[in-house]
Rosetta silent file (secondary structure, phi, psi, omega in degrees, C-alpha in Angstrom):
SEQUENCE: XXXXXXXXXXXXXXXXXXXXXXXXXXXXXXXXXXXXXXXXXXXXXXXXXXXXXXXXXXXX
SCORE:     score description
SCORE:     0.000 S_00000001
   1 L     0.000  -48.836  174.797   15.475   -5.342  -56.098 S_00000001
   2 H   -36.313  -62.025 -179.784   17.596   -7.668  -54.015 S_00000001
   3 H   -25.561  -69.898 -156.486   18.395   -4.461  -51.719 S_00000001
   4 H   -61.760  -48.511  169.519   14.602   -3.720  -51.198 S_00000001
   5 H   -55.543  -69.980 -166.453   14.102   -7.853  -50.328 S_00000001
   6 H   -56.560  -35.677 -165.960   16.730   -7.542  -47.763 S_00000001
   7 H   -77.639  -66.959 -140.895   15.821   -4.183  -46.259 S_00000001
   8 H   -71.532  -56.994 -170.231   12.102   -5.531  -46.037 S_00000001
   9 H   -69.390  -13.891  173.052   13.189   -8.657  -44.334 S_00000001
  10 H   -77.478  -60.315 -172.424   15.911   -6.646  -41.365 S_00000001
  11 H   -26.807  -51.884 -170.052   12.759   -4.932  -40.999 S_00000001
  12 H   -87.421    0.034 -178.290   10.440   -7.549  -40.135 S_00000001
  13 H   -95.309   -9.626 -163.464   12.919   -9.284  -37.764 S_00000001
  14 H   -78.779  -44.698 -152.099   13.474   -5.869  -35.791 S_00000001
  15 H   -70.136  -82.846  174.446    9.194   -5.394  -35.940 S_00000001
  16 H   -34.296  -28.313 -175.612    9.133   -9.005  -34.572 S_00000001
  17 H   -69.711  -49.901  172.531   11.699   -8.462  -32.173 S_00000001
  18 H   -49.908  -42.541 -170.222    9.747   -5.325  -30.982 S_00000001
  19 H   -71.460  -64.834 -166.916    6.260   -7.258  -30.617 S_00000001
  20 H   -48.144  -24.340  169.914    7.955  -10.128  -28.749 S_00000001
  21 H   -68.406  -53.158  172.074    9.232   -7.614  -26.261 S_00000001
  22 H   -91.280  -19.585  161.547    6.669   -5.903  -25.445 S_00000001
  23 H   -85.275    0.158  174.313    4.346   -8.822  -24.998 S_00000001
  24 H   -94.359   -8.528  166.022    6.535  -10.387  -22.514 S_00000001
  25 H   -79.056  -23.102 -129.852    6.623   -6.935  -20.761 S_00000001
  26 H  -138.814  -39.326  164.974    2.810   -6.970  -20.674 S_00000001
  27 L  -109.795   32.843 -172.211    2.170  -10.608  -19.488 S_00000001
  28 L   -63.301  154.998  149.822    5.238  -10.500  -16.899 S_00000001
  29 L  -128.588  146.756  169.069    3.951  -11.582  -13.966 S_00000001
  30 L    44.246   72.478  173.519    3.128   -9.751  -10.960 S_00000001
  31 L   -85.744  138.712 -164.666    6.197   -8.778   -8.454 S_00000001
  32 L   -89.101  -29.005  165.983    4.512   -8.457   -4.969 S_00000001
  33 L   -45.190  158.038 -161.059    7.592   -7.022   -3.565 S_00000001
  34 L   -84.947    0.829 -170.904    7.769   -3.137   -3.499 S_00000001
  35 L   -83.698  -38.245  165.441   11.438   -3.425   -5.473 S_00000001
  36 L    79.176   53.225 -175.565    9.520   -4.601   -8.377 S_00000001
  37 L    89.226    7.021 -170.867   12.072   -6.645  -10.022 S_00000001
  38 L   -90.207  112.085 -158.443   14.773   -4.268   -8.971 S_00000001
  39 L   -84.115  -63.791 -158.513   18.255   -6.566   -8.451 S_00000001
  40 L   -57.972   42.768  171.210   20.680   -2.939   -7.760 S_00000001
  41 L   -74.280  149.863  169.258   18.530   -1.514   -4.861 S_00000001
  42 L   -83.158  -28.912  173.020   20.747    0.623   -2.620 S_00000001
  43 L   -81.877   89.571 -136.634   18.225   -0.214   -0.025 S_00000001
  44 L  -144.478  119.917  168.565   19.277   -3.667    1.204 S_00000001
  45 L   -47.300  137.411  179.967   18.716   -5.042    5.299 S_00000001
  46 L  -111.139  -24.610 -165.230   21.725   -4.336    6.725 S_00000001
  47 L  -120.997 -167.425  167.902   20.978   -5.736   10.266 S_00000001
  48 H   -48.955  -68.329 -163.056   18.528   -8.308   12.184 S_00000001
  49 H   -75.895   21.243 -173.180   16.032   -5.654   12.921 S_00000001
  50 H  -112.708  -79.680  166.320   16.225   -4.176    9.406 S_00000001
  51 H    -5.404  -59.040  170.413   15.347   -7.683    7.794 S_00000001
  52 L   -67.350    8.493 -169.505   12.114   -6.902    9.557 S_00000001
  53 L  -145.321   73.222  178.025   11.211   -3.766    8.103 S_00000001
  54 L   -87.778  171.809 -139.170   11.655   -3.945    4.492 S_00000001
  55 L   -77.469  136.970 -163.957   11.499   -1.303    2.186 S_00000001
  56 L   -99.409  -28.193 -178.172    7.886    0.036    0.644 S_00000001
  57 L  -126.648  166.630  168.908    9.580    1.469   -2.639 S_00000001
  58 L  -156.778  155.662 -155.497   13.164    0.696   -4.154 S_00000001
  59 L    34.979    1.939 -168.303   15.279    2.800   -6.403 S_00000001
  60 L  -143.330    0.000    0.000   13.166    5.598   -7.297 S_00000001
């Protein structure tokens, strides 16, 4: 019976964990940039004139 208490209750923190997760995925807001939250882009200004012409997509 204990087991079954215990089981029930890892459950409901992982189910909660899940929900919290996905509604902070869902009200993020908005990146206007085209990296879209991406910190690793390979595509990075390297020069002056690069700085002006950033990137439309990133990583994909």
């Amino acid at each position: 019976m204990i087991q079954e208490i215990i089981v029930y209750i890892i459950i409901g923190v992982v189910f909660l964990i899940l929900v919290r997760g996905a509604f902070k995925m869902f009200m993020k807001k908005g990146d206007s940039s085209g990296c879209a939250g991406c910190s690793g882009c390979d595509i990075k200004p390297t020069s002056k004139e690069d700085k002006d012409n950033k990137p439309n997509s990133c990583c994909h």
